[in-house]
Wavefront OBJ file of the C-alpha trace (Angstrom):
o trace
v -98.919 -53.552 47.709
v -99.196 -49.677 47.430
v -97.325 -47.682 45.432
v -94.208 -48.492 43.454
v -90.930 -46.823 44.235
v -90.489 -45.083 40.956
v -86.653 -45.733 40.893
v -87.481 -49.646 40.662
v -91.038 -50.033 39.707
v -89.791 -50.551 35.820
v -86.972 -53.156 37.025
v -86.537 -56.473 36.151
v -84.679 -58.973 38.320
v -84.261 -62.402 37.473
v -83.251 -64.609 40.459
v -81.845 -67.961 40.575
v -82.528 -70.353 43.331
v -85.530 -70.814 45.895
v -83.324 -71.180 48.800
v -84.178 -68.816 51.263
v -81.267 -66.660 50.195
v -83.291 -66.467 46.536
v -86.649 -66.572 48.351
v -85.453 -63.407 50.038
v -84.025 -61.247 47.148
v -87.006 -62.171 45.004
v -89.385 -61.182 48.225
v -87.452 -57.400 48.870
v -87.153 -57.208 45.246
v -90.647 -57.280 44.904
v -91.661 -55.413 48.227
v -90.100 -52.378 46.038
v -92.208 -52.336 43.159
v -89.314 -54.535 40.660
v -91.166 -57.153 38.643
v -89.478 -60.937 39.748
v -89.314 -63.912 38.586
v -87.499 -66.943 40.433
v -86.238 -69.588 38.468
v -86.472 -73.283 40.857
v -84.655 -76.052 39.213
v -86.512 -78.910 41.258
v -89.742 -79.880 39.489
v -92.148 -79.633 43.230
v -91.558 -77.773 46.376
v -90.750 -80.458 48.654
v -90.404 -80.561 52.674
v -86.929 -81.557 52.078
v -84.133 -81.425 55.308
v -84.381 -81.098 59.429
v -83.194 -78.319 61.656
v -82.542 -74.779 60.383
v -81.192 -71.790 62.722
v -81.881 -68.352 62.064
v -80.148 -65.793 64.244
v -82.317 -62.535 65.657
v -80.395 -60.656 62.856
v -82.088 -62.812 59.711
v -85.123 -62.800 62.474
v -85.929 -59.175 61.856
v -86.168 -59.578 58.237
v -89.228 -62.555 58.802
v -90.857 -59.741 61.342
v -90.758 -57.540 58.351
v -93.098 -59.674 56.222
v -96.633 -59.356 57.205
v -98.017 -62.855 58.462
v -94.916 -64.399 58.310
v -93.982 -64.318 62.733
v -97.384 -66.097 63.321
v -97.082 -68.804 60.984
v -93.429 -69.834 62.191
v -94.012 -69.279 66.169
v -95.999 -72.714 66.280
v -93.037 -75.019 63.903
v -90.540 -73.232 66.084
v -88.036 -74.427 68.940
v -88.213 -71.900 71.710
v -86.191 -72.591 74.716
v -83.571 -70.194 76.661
v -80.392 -72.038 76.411
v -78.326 -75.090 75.260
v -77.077 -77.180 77.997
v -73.365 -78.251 77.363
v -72.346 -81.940 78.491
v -69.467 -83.861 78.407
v -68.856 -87.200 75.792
v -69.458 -89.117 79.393
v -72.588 -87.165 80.054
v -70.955 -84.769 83.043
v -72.663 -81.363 83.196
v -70.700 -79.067 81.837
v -72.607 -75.568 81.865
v -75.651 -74.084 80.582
v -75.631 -70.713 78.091
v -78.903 -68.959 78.488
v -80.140 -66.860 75.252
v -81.046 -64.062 77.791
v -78.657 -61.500 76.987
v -80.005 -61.201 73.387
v -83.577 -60.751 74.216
v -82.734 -56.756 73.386
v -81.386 -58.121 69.830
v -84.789 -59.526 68.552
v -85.847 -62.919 67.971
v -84.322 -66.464 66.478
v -86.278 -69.223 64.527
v -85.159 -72.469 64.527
v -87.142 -75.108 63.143
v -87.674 -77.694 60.108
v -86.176 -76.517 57.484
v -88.870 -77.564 54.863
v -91.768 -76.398 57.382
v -90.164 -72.587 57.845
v -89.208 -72.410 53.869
v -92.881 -73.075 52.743
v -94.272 -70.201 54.794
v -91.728 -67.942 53.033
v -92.342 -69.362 49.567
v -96.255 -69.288 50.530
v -95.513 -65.406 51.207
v -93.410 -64.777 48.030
v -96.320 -66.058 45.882
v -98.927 -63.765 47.688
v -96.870 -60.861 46.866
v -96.608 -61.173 43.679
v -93.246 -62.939 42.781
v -93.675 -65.553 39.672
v -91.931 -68.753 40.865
v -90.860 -71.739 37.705
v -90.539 -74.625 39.024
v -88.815 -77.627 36.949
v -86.407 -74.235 35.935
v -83.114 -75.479 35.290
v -80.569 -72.362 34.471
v -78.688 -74.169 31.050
v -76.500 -71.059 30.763
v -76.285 -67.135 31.825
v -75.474 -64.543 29.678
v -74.953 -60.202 29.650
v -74.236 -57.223 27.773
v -73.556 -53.733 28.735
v -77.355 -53.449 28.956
v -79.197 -56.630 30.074
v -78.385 -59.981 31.492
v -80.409 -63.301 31.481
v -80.684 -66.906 31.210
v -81.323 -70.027 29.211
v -83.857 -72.094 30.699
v -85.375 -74.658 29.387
v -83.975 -73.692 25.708
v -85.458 -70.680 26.185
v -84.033 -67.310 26.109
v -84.910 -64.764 29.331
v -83.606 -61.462 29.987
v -84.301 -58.614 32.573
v -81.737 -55.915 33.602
v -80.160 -57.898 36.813
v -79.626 -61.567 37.617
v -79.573 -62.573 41.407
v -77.924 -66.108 41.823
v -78.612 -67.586 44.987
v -77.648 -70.934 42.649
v -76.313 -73.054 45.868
v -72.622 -74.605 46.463
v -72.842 -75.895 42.693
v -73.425 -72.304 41.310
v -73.413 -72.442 37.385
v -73.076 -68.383 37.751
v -70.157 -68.829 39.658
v -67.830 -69.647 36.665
v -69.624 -66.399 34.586
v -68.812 -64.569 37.691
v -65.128 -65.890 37.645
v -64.321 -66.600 34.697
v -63.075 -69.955 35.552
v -64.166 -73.111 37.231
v -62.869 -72.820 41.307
v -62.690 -76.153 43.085
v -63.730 -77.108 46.778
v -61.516 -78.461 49.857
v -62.426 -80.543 52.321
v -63.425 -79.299 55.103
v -62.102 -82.926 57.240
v -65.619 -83.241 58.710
v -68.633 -84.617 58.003
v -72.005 -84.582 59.725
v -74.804 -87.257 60.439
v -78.253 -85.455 60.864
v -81.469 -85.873 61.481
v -85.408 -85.406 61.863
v -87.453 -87.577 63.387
v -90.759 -88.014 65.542
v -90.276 -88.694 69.042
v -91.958 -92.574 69.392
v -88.797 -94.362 70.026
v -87.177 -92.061 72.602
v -90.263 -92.067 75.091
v -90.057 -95.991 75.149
v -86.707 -95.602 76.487
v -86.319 -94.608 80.687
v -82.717 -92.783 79.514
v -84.464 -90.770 76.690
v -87.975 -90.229 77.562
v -87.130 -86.668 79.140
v -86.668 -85.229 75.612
v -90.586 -85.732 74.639
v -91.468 -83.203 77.178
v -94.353 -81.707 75.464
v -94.119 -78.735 78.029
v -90.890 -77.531 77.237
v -88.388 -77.948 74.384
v -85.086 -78.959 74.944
v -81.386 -78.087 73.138
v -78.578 -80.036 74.812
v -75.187 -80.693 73.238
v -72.491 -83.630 74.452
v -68.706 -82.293 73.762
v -65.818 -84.891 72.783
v -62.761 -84.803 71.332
v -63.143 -84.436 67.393
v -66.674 -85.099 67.792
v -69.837 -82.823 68.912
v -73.674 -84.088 69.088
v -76.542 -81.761 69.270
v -79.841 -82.158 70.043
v -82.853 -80.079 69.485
v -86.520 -80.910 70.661
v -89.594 -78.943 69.567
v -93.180 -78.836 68.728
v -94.779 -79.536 71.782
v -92.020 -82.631 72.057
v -93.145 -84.647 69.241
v -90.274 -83.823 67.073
v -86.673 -84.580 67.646
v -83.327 -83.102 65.179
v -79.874 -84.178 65.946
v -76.688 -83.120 64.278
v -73.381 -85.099 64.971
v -69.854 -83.554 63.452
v -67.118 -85.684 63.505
v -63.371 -86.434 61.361
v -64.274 -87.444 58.047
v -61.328 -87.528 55.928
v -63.280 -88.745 52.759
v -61.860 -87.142 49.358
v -65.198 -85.834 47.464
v -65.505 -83.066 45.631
v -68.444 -81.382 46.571
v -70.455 -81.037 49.307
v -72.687 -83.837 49.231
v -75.622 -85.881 51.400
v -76.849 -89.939 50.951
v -78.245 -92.162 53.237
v -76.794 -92.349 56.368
v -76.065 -95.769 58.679
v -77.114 -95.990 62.455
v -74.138 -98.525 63.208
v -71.952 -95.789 61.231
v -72.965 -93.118 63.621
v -72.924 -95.051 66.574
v -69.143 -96.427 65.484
v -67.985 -92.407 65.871
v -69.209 -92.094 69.528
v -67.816 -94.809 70.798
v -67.322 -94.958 74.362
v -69.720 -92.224 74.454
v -72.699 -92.115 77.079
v -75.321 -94.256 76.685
v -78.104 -91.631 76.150
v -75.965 -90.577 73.345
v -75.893 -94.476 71.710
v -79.856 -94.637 72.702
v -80.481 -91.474 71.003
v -78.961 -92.302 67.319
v -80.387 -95.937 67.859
v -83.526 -94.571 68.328
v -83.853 -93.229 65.352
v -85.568 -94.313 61.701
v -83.105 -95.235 59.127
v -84.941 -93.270 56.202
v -84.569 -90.373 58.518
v -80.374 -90.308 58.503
v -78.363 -88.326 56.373
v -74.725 -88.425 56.336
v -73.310 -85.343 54.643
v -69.603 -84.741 53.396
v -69.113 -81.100 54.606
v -66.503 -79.067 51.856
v -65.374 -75.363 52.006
v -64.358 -72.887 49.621
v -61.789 -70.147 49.367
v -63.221 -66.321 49.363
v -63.709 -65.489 45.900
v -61.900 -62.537 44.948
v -65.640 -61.444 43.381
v -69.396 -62.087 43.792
v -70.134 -59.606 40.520
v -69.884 -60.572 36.780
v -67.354 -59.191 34.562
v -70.657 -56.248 32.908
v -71.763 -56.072 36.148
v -75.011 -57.146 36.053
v -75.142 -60.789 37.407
v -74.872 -60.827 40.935
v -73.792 -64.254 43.673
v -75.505 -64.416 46.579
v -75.810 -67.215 49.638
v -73.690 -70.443 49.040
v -72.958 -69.576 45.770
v -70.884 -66.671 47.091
v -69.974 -67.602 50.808
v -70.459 -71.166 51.512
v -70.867 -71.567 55.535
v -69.971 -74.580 57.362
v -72.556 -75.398 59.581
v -70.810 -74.508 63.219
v -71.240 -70.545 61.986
v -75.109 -70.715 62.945
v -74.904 -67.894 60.201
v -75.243 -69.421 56.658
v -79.516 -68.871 56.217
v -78.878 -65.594 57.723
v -76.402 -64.575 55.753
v -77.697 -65.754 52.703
v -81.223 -63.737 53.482
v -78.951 -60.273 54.912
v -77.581 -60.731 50.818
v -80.956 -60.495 49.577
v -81.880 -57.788 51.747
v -78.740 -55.509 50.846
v -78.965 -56.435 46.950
v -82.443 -55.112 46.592
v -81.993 -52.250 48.122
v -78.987 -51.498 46.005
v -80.753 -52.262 43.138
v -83.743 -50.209 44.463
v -81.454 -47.270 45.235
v -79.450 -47.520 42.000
v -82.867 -47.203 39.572
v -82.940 -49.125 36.256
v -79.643 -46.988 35.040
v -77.424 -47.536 37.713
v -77.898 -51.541 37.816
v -74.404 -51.969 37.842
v -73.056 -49.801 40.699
v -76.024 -50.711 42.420
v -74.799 -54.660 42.461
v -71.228 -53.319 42.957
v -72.109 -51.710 45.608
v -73.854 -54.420 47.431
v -71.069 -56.402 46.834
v -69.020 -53.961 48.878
v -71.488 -53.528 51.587
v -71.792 -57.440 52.104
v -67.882 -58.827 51.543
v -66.360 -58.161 54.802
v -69.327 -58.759 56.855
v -69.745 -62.225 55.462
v -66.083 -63.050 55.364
v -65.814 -62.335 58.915
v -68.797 -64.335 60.123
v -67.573 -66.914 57.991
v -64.588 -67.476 60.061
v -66.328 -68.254 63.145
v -67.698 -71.475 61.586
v -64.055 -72.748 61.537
v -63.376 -71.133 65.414
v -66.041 -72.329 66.909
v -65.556 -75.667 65.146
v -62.251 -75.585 66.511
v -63.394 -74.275 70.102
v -65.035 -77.641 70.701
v -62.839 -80.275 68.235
v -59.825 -79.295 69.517
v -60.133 -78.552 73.413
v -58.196 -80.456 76.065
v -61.760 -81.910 77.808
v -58.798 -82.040 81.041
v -59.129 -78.324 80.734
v -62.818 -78.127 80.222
v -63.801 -79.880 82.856
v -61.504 -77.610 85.091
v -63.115 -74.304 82.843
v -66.580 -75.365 81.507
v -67.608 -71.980 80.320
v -64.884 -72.161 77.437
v -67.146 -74.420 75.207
v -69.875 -71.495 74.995
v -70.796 -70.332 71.814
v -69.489 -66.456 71.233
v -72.584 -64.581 70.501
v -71.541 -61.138 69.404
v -73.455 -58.039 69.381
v -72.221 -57.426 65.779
v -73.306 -60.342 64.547
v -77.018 -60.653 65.733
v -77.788 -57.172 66.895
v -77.817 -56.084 63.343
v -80.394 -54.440 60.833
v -78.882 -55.098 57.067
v -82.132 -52.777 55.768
v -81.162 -50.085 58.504
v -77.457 -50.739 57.670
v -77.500 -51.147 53.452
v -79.663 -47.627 53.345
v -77.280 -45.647 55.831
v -74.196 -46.704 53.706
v -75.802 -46.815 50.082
v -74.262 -43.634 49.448
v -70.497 -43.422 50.774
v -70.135 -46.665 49.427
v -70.941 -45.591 45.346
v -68.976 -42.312 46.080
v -66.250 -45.003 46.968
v -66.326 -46.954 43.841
v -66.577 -43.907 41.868
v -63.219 -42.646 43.405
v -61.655 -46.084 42.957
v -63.494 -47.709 40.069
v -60.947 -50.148 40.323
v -61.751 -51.789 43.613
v -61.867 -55.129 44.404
v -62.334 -57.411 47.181
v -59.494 -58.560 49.977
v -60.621 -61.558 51.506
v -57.638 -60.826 53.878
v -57.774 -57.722 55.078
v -61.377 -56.721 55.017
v -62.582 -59.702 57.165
v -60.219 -58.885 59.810
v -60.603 -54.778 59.571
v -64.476 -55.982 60.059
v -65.165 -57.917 62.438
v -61.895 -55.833 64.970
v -63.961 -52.716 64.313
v -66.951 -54.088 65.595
l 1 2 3 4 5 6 7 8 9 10 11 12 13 14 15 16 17 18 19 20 21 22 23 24 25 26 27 28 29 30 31 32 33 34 35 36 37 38 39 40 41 42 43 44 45 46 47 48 49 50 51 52 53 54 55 56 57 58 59 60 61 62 63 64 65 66 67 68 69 70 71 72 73 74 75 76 77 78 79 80 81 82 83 84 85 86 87 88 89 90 91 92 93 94 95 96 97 98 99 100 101 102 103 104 105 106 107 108 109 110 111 112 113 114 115 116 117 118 119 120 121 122 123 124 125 126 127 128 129 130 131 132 133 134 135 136 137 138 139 140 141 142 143 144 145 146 147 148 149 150 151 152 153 154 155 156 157 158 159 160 161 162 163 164 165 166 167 168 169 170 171 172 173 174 175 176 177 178 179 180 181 182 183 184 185 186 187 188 189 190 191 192 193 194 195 196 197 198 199 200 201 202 203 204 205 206 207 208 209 210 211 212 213 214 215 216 217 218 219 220 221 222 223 224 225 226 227 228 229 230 231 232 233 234 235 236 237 238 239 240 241 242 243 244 245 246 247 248 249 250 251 252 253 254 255 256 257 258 259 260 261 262 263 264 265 266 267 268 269 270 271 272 273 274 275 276 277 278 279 280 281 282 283 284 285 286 287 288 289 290 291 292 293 294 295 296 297 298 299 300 301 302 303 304 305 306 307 308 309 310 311 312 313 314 315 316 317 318 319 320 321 322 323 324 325 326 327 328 329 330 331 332 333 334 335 336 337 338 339 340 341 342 343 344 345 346 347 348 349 350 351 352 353 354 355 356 357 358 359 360 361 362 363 364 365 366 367 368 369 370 371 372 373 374 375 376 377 378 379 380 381 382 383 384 385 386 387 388 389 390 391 392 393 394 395 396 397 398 399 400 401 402 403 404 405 406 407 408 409 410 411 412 413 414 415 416 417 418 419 420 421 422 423 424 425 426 427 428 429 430 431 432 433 434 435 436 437
């Protein structure tokens, strides 16, 4: 690995979670000489899930880890744009990817397929993974923080927890239990191979194995994507419609063909052909919840740290939760990394101000571009079909959070130390953010 940065080469981070956010912090942790261990809570690594998108600004970081581009290119979806139709099949328009070529590079895949490569690289680096790692409690003092796993007693001198939308560390974080909303959507998904859809004339098209296709049919309260890759043997599909269920966290069970088909009704029939075509095993129906912004991501001693869904949970139609989640990971070790061993806890307070408006404002445009398809007069778009395209902003994707969390390291710290009192405005900051860019 070379040689340690001597500010972090005697640091120990203790991360929670082996989503990619976790994955991440526990791989740039470790990249910078800090000894990591990664606490998993499921007992195997397991191929769970279907698509996954990673914008070109979370693409840079998987460029930055030797071997890691070569192994995703071939699980990967490449095409240059996602033709838009209508709920009755009429074209609509076509939004080509070509304007971010200068930006870098997406991956969107399998979920399960792109997450083993990372954990496959975290391991050859050197990060300890525990699986079967269930995080009973976390605890801190002025000088150390840690957990209880397994009944036994762990501590190092920061705790990253990329803990998921049921974050334990949220509440030692808070101080108090927060509760989710409902978001008023939920979302049937899936994976599958492409069998069924060649035997049918309408959907044959898909299992191109020369080219790889992204199309999405537009209704009102109801969007279906569709995503073909791998030489067209695989097929992912993602359908959001109304789903005024009251649960209390985001959840996922078995999903119902008839179910789906029930919520495009009156649909196209390539749309009905498409969901009948698929596997029953391979549907998921998933109850989609939000949070508020929490008014902190840091603990009360400063030395346990939220990250990814257990900080910012993204609804889906952002396209930015993964990258998010691995920009967090990014920015935290280098905080930590530019902090040293005694400066743990400005180091996590700073990262905390680095990352809180940029992820408040990209969390909004789950919600508008939600909206920007749910709630559009289709009278209109058919008269204006360029309105349903996705907003794809320079400050968003054309960004480098390593570039970014070293240029600002320093004003931000001198910040804190004038105003040790700072906190977070979900308000204010998102807005200031994302104007100013």
């Amino acid at each position: 690995m070379g040689s340690m940065p001597e500010s972090s080469s005697d640091m120990k981070v203790l991360v929670v979670g082996a989503g990619f956010g976790g994955l991440t912090a526990a791989i740039e942790c470790r990249k910078r000489g800090m000894s990591v261990t990664l606490f998993e809570s499921s007992k195997e690594r397991r191929q769970l899930g279907d698509i996954i998108s990673f914008g070109s600004n979370s693409g840079r970081i998987f460029r930055s880890w030797p071997g890691v581009e070569d192994e995703l290119d071939p699980v990967c979806h490449h095409s240059d744009g996602l033709t838009f139709r209508a709920f009755d099949d009429d074209f609509l328009c076509r939004q080509i990817w070509d304007a971010e070529a200068d930006w870098g590079k997406r991956f969107n895949g399998h979920r399960g397929e792109i997450h083993d490569i990372v954990w496959r690289h975290a391991l050859s680096i050197g990060v300890e993974i525990r699986l079967g790692s269930k995080v009973q409690e976390y605890f801190e003092t002025d000088t150390e923080a840690g957990v209880v796993v397994n009944g036994e007693r762990i501590s190092a001198d920061a705790v990253l927890a990329a803990d998921g939308v049921r974050s334990l560390a949220r509440t030692i974080v808070l101080g108090f239990e927060d509760k989710p909303k409902s978001s008023g959507y939920a979302v049937y998904r899936s994976w599958m191979g492409t069998e069924k859809l060649k035997e049918n004339p309408l959907t044959a098209w898909l299992a191109d194995p020369t080219i790889d296709h992204h199309v999405g049919w537009l209704g009102p309260d109801v969007h279906f994507l569709v995503a073909t890759l791998q030489k067209g043997t695989a097929c992912s599909w993602v359908l959001t419609h109304k789903d005024e269920a009251d649960v209390e966290e985001s959840w996922s069970a078995p999903g119902y063909v008839e179910d789906a088909v029930k919520t495009v009704d009156g649909w196209a029939p390539i749309v009905h052909a498409i969901i009948r075509a698929t596997p029953p095993e391979s549907l998921v129906d998933w109850k989609l919840v939000f949070r508020d912004p929490l008014p902190t991501w840091v603990s009360p001693k400063r030395r346990i740290a939220l990250m990814g869904d257990a900080a910012h949970p993204f609804l889906p139609t952002s396209i930015q939760g993964a990258s998010q989640s691995m920009e967090d990971g990014v920015t935290a070790a280098i905080c930590l990394e530019l902090g040293g061993k005694n400066n743990v806890q400005e180091g996590l307070r700073a990262y905390e101000k680095i990352r809180y408006p940029r992820v408040l404002a990209t969390q909004r445009m789950g919600v508008t571009n939600r909206d920007n398809w749910h709630k559009a007069d289709f009278n209109e778009v058919k008269k204006n079909p360029e309105m349903v395209k996705l907003p794809r902003q320079d400050w968003v994707l054309n960004f480098d959070c390593s570039k970014h969390a070293y240029d600002v390291y320093n004003e931000t710290v001198e910040s804190l130390r004038k105003d040790p009192s700072w906190k977070p405005n979900p308000v204010l900051e998102s807005e200031e953010y994302a104007y100013a860019k």
